[in-house]
C-alpha positions in Angstrom: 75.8 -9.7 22.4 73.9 -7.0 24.1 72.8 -5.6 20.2 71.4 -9.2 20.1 69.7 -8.5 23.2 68.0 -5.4 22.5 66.8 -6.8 19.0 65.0 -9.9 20.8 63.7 -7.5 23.7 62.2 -5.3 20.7 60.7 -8.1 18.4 59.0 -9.4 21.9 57.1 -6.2 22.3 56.2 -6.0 18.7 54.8 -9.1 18.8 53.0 -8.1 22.1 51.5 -4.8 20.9 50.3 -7.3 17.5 48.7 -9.5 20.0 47.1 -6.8 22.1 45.9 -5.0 18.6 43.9 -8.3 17.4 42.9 -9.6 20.7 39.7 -7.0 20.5 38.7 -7.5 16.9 39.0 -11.5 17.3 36.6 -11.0 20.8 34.4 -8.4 18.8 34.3 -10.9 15.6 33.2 -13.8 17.6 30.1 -11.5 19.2 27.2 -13.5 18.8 24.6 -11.4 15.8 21.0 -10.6 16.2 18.7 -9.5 13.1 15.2 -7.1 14.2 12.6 -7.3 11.9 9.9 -4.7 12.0 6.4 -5.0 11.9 4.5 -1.4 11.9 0.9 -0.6 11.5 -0.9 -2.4 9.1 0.4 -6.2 8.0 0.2 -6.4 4.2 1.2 -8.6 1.5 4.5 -6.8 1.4 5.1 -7.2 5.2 4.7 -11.1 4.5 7.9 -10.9 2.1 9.8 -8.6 4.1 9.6 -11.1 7.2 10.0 -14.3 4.8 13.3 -12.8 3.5 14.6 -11.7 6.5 14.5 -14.9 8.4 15.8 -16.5 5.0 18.9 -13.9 5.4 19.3 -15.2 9.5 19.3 -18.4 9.1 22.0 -18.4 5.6 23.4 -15.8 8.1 23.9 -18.2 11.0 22.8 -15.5 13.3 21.6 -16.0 17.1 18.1 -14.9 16.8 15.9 -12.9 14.9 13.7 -10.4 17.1 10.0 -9.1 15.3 9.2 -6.2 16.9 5.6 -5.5 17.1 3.4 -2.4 16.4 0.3 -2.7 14.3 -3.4 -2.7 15.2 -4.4 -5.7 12.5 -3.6 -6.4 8.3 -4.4 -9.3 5.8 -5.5 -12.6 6.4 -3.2 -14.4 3.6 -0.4 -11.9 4.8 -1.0 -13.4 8.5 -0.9 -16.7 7.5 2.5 -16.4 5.4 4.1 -14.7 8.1 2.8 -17.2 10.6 4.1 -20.6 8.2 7.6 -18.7 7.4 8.2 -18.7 11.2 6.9 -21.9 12.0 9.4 -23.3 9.2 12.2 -21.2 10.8 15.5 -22.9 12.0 16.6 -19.6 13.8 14.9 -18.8 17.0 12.5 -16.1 16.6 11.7 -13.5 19.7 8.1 -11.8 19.0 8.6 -8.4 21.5 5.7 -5.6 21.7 7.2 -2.6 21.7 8.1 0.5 22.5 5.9 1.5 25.2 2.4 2.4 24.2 3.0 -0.1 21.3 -0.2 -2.4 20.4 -0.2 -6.4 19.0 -3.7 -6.2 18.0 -5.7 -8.7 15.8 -3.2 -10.1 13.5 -0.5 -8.7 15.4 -1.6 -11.3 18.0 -1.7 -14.5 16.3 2.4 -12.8 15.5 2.9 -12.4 18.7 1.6 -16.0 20.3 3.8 -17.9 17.5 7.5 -16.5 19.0 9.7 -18.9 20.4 9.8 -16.7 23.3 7.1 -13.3 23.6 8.1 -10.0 25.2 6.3 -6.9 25.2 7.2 -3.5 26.8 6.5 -1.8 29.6 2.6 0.0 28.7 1.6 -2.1 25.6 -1.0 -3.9 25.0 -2.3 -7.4 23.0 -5.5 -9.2 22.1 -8.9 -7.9 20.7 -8.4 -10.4 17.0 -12.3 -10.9 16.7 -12.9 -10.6 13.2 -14.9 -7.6 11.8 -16.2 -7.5 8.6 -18.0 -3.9 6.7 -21.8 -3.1 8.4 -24.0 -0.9 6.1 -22.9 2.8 5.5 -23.1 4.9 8.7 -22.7 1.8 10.9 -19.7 0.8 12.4 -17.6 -2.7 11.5 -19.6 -5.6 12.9 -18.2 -9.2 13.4 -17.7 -11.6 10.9 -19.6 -14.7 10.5 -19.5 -17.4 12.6 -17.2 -19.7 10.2 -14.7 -17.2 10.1 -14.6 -17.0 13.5 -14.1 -20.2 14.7 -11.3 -21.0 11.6 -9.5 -17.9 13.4 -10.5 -18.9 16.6 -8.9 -23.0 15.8 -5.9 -21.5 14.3 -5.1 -19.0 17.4 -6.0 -22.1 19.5 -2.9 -24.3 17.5 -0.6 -21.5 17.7 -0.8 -21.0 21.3 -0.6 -24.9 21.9 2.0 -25.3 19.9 4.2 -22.6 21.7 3.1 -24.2 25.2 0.7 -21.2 26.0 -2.7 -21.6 27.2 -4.6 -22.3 24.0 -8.2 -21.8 26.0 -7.0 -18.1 27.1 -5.7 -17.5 24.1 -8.8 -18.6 22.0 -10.6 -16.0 24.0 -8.5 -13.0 22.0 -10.5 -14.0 19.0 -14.2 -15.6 20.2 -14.6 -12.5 23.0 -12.4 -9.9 21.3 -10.1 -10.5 24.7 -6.9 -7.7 25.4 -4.3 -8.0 27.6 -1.4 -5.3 29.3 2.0 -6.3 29.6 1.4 -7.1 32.9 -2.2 -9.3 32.6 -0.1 -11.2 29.2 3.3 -12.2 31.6 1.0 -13.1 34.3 -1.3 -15.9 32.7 1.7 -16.8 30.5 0.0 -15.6 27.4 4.2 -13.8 27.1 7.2 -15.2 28.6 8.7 -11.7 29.9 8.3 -8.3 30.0 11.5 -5.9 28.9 11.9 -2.1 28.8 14.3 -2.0 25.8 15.8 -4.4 23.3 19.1 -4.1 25.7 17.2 -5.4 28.4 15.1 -7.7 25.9 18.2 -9.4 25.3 20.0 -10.1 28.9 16.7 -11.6 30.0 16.6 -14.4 26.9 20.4 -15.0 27.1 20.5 -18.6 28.3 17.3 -19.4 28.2 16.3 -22.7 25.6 14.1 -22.4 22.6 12.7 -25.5 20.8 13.0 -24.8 17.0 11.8 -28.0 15.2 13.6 -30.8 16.6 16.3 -29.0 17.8 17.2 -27.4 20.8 19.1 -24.1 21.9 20.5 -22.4 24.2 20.6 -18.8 23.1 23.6 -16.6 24.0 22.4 -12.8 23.4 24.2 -10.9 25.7 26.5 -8.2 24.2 24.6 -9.1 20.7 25.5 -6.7 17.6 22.0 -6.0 16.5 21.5 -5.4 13.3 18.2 -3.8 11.7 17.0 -5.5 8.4 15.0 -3.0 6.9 12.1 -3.8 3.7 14.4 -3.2 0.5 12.4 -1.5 -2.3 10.4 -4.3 -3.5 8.4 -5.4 -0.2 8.0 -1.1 0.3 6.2 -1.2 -2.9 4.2 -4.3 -2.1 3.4 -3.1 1.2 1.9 0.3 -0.1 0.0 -1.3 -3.4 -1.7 -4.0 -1.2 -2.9 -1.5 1.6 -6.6 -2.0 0.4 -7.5 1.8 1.0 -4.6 3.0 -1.1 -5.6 0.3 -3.5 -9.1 1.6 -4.1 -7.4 5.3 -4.7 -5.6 3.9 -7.4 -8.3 2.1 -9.0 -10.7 5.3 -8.9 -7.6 7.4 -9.5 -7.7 4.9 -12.9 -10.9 5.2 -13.5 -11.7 9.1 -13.4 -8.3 9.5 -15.7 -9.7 7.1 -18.1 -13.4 9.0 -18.2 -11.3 12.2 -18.8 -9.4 10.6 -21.3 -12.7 10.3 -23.0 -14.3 13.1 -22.5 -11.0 15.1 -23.6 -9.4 13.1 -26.5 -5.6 14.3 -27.7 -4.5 15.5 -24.1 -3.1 11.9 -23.4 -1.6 12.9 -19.7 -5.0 11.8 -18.0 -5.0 8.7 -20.1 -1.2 7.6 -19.4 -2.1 8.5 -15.5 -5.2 6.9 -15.2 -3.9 3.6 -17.2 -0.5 3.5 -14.7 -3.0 3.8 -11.5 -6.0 1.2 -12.7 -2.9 -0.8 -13.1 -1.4 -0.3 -9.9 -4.8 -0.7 -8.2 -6.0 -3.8 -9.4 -2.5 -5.7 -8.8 -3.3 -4.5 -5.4 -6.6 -5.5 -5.2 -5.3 -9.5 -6.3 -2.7 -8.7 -3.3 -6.1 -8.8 -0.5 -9.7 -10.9 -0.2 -12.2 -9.3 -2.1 -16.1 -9.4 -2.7 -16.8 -10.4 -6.3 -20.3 -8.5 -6.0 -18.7 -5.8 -5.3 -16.0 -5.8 -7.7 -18.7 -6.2 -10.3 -20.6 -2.8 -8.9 -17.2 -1.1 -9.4 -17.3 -2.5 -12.9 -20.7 -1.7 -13.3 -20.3 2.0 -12.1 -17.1 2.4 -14.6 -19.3 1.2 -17.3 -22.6 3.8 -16.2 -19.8 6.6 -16.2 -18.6 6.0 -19.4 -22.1 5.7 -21.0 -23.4 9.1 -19.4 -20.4 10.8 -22.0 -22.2 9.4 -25.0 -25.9 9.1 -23.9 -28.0 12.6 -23.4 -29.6 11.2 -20.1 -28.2 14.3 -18.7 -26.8 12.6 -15.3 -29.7 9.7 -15.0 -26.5 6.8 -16.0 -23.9 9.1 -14.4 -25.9 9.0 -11.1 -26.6 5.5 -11.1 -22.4 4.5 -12.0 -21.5 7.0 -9.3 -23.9 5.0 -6.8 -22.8 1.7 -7.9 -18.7 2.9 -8.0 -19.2 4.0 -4.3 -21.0 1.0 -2.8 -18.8 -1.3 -4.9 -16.0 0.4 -3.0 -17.1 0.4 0.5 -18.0 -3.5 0.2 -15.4 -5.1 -1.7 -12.6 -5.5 1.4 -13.5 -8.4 3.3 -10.2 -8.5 5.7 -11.4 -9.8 9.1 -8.2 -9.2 10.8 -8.4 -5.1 9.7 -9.0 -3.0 12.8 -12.6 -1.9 13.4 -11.4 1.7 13.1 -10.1 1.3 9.8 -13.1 0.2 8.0 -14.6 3.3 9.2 -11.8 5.8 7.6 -12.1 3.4 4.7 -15.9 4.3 4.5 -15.1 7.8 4.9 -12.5 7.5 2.3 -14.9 6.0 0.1 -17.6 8.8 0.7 -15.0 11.4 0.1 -13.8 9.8 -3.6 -18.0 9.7 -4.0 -18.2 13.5 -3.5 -15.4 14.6 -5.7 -17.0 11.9 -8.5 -20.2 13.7 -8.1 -18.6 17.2 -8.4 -16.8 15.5 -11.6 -20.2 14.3 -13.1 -21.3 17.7 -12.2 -18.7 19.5 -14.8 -19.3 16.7 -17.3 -23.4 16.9 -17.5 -23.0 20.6 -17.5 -20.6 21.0 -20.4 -22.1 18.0 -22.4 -25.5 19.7 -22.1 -24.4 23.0 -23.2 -22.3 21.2 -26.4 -26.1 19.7 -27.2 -27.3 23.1 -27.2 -25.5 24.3 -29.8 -27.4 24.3 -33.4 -26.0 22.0 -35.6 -23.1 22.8 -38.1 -23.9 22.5 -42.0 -21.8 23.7 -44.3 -18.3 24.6 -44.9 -19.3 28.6 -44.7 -20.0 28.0 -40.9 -16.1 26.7 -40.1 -14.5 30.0 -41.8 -13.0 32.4 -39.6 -14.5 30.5 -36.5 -12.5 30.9 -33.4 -10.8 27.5 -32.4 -7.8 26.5 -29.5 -4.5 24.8 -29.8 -4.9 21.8 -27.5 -1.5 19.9 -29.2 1.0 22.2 -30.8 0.7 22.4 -34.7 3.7 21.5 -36.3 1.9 22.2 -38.6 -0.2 19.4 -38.1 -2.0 19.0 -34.8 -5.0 19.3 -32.0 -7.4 22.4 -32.0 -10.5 22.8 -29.8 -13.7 23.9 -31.7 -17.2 24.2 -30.1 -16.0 22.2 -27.7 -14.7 19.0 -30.2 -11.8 18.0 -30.9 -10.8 18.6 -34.3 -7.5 17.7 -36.4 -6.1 21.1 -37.8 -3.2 21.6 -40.0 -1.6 25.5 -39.8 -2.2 26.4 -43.3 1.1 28.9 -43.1 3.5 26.3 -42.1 4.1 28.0 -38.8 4.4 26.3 -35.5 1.4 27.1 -33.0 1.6 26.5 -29.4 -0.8 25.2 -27.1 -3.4 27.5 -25.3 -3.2 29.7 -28.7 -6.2 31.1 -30.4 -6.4 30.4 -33.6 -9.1 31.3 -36.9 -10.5 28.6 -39.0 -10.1 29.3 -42.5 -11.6 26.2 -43.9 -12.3 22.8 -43.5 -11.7 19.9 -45.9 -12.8 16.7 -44.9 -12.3 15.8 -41.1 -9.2 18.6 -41.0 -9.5 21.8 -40.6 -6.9 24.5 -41.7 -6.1 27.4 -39.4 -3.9 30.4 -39.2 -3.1 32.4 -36.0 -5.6 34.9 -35.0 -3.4 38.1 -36.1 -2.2 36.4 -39.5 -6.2 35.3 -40.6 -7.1 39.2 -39.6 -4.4 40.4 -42.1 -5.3 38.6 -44.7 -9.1 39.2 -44.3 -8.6 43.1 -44.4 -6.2 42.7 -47.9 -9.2 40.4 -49.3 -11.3 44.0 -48.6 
């Protein structure tokens, strides 16, 4: 009997110590979730997708909230205005929260901000100032937009505001008189619902409050939260570079200086397969942001004039003129009106700076071209024999040689391999080939001829 005791006395405390072990993980499994979306300098079409998926992925989820944590000075219009729809179609209640301190909201980052269920910012940031700019002439800096675009902008802020039951007249002021806010200013005319030094404290302060999301109401329950980053996954990074409109011009010029090499330098093929990968890249960005057709034409143009200038002896008249026309088509083809005023000035200087290494470009190509023309013409196949040439694509035995500055097939008449950079001797031409030997080889057999 007492055996019998001390077996039920030991299954009792077996079973406690199996309670006490899954008593925490049930309480931590039942922890309410919050996912933090990130939105850092500029918003781009790649942005747009990362915050569409990422409140897809709460609400399949079932989490408690998502929090978009703000940082950017201004992006794309159509990015905006996807963001803005996926959260206003958003089942999961969305906290907009400036931050860390010294963090901006700023142009688009504003209408972002407004359109939260419930808007925090830190401690020392700052909201507002979403007039839209658009380019000036060069040496000028941005300028606003028109007067349509500002009141569309200026309506749509308006809505937003109403909508969130924030004062739409303040608010309309952010984009008619370029209007900016501090923490403080925002909580204090209700433009923001709260101020909070960290996400920690960001969260106490909303738990229990009640958030309207479509026709449903809830009460949130944040406190304790496991929050989770959702970070851009490989496709929105790539997006979100291609569509920045200033890396998006590098890879169109990138493109179309490879191609003019490509040209000018037939058989090399690397500045041909780069330029064709980067004009690629740069115009599926440029279909990724709003663009000026007159300016996308002067870019055409320009490519055009540059291409010409290899095949015309103006001697840098067309070369000048497509540099010109590449350049201004550049500067003028953004029309973003939620970019900040500070970036379409780097733009400009980015711009200029492309300009300068085109003209430096042109430079080498007018100079070289002119001294080819200079050169008397060839007659004959007595001129081609023991002519010096270059290996620009490895003979095996057939391949690329350099001579008088063309490109010529050659075919090593001994059979041997010849790298690249080699010099060579022409021993004769037939047809369009020429037929080489190394340098040392054509000098041996020249002095047994003697």
């Amino acid at each position: 009997m007492k055996h019998k005791k001390h077996v039920a006395l030991a299954l009792a405390l077996a079973a406690l110590l199996v309670v006490l072990t899954v008593l925490p993980a049930a309480t931590e499994a039942v922890k309410p979730a919050v996912y933090v979306l990130h939105i850092n300098e500029t918003v781009t079409a790649g942005t747009a997708k990362h915050i569409s998926r990422g409140l897809e992925k709460a609400a399949s989820d079932g989490v408690e909230a998502v929090v978009i944590m703000l940082n950017t000075p201004g992006g794309l219009v159509t990015a905006t205005l996807d963001i803005l729809q996926a959260m206003s179609a958003s089942a999961v209640p969305i906290i907009t929260y400036v931050s860390p301190q010294g963090a901006i909201a700023a142009s688009a980052g504003t209408f972002i901000l407004l359109n939260g269920h419930i808007a925090a910012m830190s401690p020392g940031t700052t909201c507002g100032a979403a007039m839209p700019v658009t380019a000036a002439a060069p040496g000028e800096g941005a300028q606003a937009a028109d007067q349509k675009t500002i009141n569309f902008l200026a309506g749509h802020m308006k809505s937003i505001a109403r909508e969130r039951g924030r004062p739409a007249d303040l608010a309309e002021k952010f984009v008619t008189e370029n209007l900016s806010m501090d923490n403080g200013e925002a909580l204090e005319k209700n433009i923001v619902d709260l101020n909070a030094a960290d996400m920690d404290d960001l969260l106490q302060k909303i738990n229990g409050m009640t958030v309207k999301t479509g026709t449903e109401s809830k009460i949130l329950n944040t406190s304790g939260s496991i929050v989770t980053d959702v970070p851009m996954d490989t496709r929105e990074s790539f997006i979100h570079l291609i569509s920045n409109p200033t890396l998006s011009m590098i890879l169109l010029l990138l493109g179309i200086y490879g191609l003019i090499i490509g040209f000018y330098s037939p058989g090399l093929f690397v500045p041909e397969i780069i330029g064709s990968i980067s004009l690629i890249l740069g115009l599926t960005g440029m279909g990724l942001f709003q663009g000026n057709l007159g300016a996308g034409l002067l870019i055409l143009l320009g490519a055009g004039l540059l291409i010409a200038e290899l095949f015309t002896p103006t001697y840098g008249i067309l070369g000048v003129g497509g540099l010109a026309s590449l350049v201004l088509g550049v500067l003028f083809f953004p029309i973003e009106p939620l970019m900040p005023a500070d970036w379409f000035q780097s733009f400009k200087v980015m711009a200029l700076g492309v300009g300068v290494i085109g003209a430096i470009f042109l430079v080498i190509v007018v100079t070289s071209l002119a001294r080819i023309r200079r050169l008397d013409p060839v007659h004959g196949e007595a001129e081609f024999q023991h002519a010096a040439a270059y290996v620009v694509k490895r003979l095996d035995p057939e391949g690329l040689v350099r001579f008088r500055g063309e490109i010529w097939q050659a075919v090593s008449k001994d059979g041997l391999n010849i790298p690249e950079e080699q010099k060579v001797r022409v021993i004769e031409r037939r047809g369009m080939k020429l037929y080489v030997s190394t340098a040392v080889k054509a000098a041996e057999d020249k002095q047994t001829e003697e």
